[in-house]
Each structure stands twice: as structure tokens, then as C-alpha cells.
C-alpha positions, 0 to 999 in steps of 0.5 A: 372512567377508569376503564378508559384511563386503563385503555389509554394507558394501553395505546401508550404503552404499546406506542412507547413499545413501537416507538422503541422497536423501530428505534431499534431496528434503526440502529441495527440498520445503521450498525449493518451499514458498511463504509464502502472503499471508493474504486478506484480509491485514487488516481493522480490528477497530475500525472495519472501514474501512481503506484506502489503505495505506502500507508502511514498514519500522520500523527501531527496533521492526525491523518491517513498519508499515502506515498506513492511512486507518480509516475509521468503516465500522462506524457508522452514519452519513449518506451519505459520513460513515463516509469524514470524520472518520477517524484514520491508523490502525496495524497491525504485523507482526513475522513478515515479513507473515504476521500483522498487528496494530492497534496504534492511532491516530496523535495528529494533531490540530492544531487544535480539534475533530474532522477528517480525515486520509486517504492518508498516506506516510511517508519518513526523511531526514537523521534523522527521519521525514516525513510526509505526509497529506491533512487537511480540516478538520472532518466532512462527510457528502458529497464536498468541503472543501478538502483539504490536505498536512499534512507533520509530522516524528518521531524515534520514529514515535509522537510527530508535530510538524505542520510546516505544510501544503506549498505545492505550487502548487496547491489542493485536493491529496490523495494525496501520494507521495514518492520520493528521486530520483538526485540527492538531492532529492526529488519528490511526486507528487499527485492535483490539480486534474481528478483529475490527476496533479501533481508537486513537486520539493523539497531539504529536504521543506519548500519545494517547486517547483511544476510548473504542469501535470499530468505524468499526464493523460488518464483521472480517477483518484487515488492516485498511487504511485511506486516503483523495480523492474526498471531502471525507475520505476513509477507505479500510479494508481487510476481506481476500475475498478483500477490504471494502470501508468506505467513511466518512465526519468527520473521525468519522463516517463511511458508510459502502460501496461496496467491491473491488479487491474481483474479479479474477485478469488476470494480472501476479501475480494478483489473486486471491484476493487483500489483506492489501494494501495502497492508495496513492493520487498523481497527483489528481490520487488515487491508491491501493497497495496490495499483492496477493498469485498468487498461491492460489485459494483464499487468505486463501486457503492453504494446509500444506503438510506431513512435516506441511510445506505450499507449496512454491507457496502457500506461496510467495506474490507479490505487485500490484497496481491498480486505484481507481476512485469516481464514483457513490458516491463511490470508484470503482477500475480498476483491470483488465483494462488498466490505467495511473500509474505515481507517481507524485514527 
């Protein structure tokens, strides 16, 4: 008797062992699991035109924004038209990034007629939310006009109130990007003259200190970004063949590093090269939103037909996003390999 109390005491024990094994292994399995980045990670279903994102947690719906420049891809339309005209459009996600939605236009207009809004950047400070984006006046169907920062102010996120346009210095300025520095005031980096990087100091978002010469230098490019990660100041620029890396200690001076998103996506939509994007660090994790032109072999590469009209393929954009890692003393990004995406709240 006692030796089969003492053999059922064994069978339960190594069934309890087993049972805690496979529950283990299970949630090793589970922890090894990824969140895999949707690709693309949206497209515009109005338009089919978006770029330039800009990434912002919305503290009052409690979920992930993204502006973005929405363009009229889907129109036909003279030359560069489909890039003129365009509203700030905006998509939301509620579950961490894994789905997003359009949620419609920003209400802009400030003036009569019909004009144009790209590449914006939003910030919060004492209150309020900032925003900031580049406007010219009216519609073109070729590049120029003169270009402007629209800075405007929001409780809410959807009711805008223009301020004025920032007196950076100089003229004809695209691409602000806004960053709080250590001491409370802020800085804005900006594509100017030459197609070069400038920078502006400010202590209330409104008057601004110019600097006269352009803090990045070198090759043309646009789209300055500049974020924090890794003990250091990063600054991504896109010289339309993908992004510069900067790494900075002091937000002043700028090293000049490698390249990224300038190689062949192999994701949907993911090619040919990353363009103007955002850098989010959330949950000790640095992503980077871009758009692409899936249907260009490079990113200027297009071809106006008969009519001077761009192709629908070689004019519709789609937002993708990928992970930056510090490695080596310098950002690498992990394009056509699998990562964890998962936008912390």
C-alpha cells in the first residue's frame, strides 16, 4: 500500500514538474514574440499621398497621433501639383502602433483661397500645444513660392489659432524641427537657404534668436530631425538618396556620421529609398517614420508623360517605420530585418 501511495506521489510530482516546464516554456515563447511593424505602416485612403510624418503621443484621447503633409497623389494633375495645395492630414492609433486610422484634415486656413501646408512638428509647453508648419501661399504645378513657418497654438489638438509666421532670420524656410534643450528654452532646426541646415533659439516659442550661418553644411538635403537617444543628440537629414546621421553632445556641434534607409527596402511599399521622417524614442526603443515612393526606382526618379502629368504609381507615398539602434557609437537601422515595434503610452 505504501509503495503505491509512494509511486503516485511520484507520477505526481513529475506531472506537476512537466506541467510547470511547458508553462514555462510558454511564456518564454510569448516573451520571444515580436510585435512586427505593419508595412506599409499606413497609406492615405483619401488621397494616397502621405509624408513627412510627425509622431506625437495624444495625452487627452491617450493615443499615438501622426501629422503628415497629404498630398493629392491620386489626382491628376500638371507636374508637381499633386505636392501644392495639400492639407495637414491625421491618422491615430489606439493599440500601440499596430493599426492606424485617418482621422481627417487640420482646419489651417488663414486667409482666403485654397494653399499649402507641408512637414509639420508639434510640441506642448506650458499648456498648450505648438505647431509648427511650413505654408506658401496658393497652388503651383512647379517647385517655388516663397515658403514660411506658420506657428499656431491648441488646447485640444483640433481647434488651431495662427499666431504668426517665425521670424527665424532668414527667408524662404521649410522643415521646422523643435527640440526643449536642458536649460528650458527651445531650439528649431530648419532647412534654409542652399538647402542647408539653420537653427533658431527661443524662450517662449514666439520671438526667436537667429543664428546667421547654417549649423549643418555640406551636401544639400532637407528634413531636419532632432531627437534624444543613447547619451546623445541625434539629427537625421534627408539628402533624397536616404538619411544623414549627426550625433551631437551640446545640440551645437555636429558630427557628421554614416547614412541610412539609403539601401532597397524588401518590405510592401518599402523602397526604394527612406525619405523625411520622425524619430520617436518610446519604451527605451528609437524608431523611424519615413514615406517612400513604392513606385519609383529612386526617390526623384520620375517621368511626366505626354500630358506633363507624373504617373499615378510614381506619385502616391506610403509611411514606414523601422528600428534605429546605437551601435558602434552610431545609429544603424534595422530596415529589411524583423523587430519589436510597440509604441509605449
Amino acid at each position: 500500500m505504501k509503495d503505491d501511495q509512494s509511486q503516485n506521489q511520484v507520477k505526481s510530482s513529475v506531472m506537476l514538474l512537466f506541467f510547470l516546464v511547458m508553462v514555462f516554456f510558454a511564456q518564454a515563447q510569448e516573451k520571444a514574440k515580436i510585435h512586427k511593424a505593419p508595412a506599409p505602416l499606413f497609406r492615405d485612403p483619401i488621397t494616397d499621398g502621405a509624408a513627412d510624418p510627425a509622431m506625437f503621443y495624444n495625452p487627452i484621447d491617450k493615443e499615438w497621433w501622426m501629422l503628415y503633409t497629404q498630398r493629392r497623389a491620386n489626382l491628376e494633375l500638371p507636374e508637381v501639383a499633386f505636392c501644392y495645395g495639400n492639407s495637414i492630414a491625421i491618422a491615430s492609433s489606439n493599440d500601440h502602433g499596430k493599426s492606424w486610422i485617418y482621422r481627417g484634415t487640420l482646419d489651417l486656413e488663414f486667409e482666403h483661397g485654397q494653399n499649402t501646408f507641408w512637414a509639420p512638428d508639434i510640441v506642448f509647453d506650458r499648456g498648450e500645444f505648438h505647431l509648427f508648419v511650413s505654408y506658401i501661399q496658393g497652388v503651383r504645378s512647379q517647385w517655388g513660392g516663397e515658403a514660411k513657418l506658420a506657428h499656431y497654438t491648441s488646447k485640444d489638438l483640433w481647434n488651431w489659432k495662427f499666431h504668426d509666421f517665425s521670424d527665424v532670420g532668414v527667408q524662404n524656410v521649410i522643415d521646422g524641427s523643435l527640440i526643449k534643450m536642458r536649460d528650458g528654452n527651445w531650439r528649431m532646426f530648419f532647412k534654409g537657404p542652399q538647402s542647408l541646415t539653420m537653427m533658431t533659439d527661443s524662450k517662449d516659442l514666439v520671438t526667436w534668436k537667429a543664428h546667421p550661418e547654417p549649423v549643418i553644411k555640406g551636401e544639400a538635403h532637407e528634413g531636419p530631425n532632432v531627437f534624444e537617444f543613447a547619451g546623445f543628440y541625434w539629427m537625421l537629414t534627408d539628402e533624397w538618396h536616404g538619411m544623414r546621421v549627426y550625433r551631437s553632445k551640446d545640440l551645437t556641434h555636429w558630427e557628421k556620421q554614416g547614412m541610412i534607409l539609403d539601401d532597397i527596402g524588401i518590405r510592401p511599399d518599402d523602397s526604394p529609398t527612406g525619405a523625411h521622417g520622425d524619430a520617436v524614442v518610446t519604451g527605451g526603443k528609437a524608431y523611424v517614420f519615413y514615406f517612400t515612393h513604392p513606385g519609383r526606382k529612386t526617390h526623384v526618379d520620375a517621368t511626366l508623360n505626354a500630358a506633363g502629368v507624373y504617373p499615378y504609381q510614381e506619385r502616391r507615398s506610403s509611411i514606414q517605420v523601422a528600428e534605429l539602434v546605437y551601435k558602434d557609437g552610431t545609429l544603424k537601422c534595422k530596415r529589411n530585418e524583423d523587430f519589436d515595434f510597440l509604441m509605449a503610452d
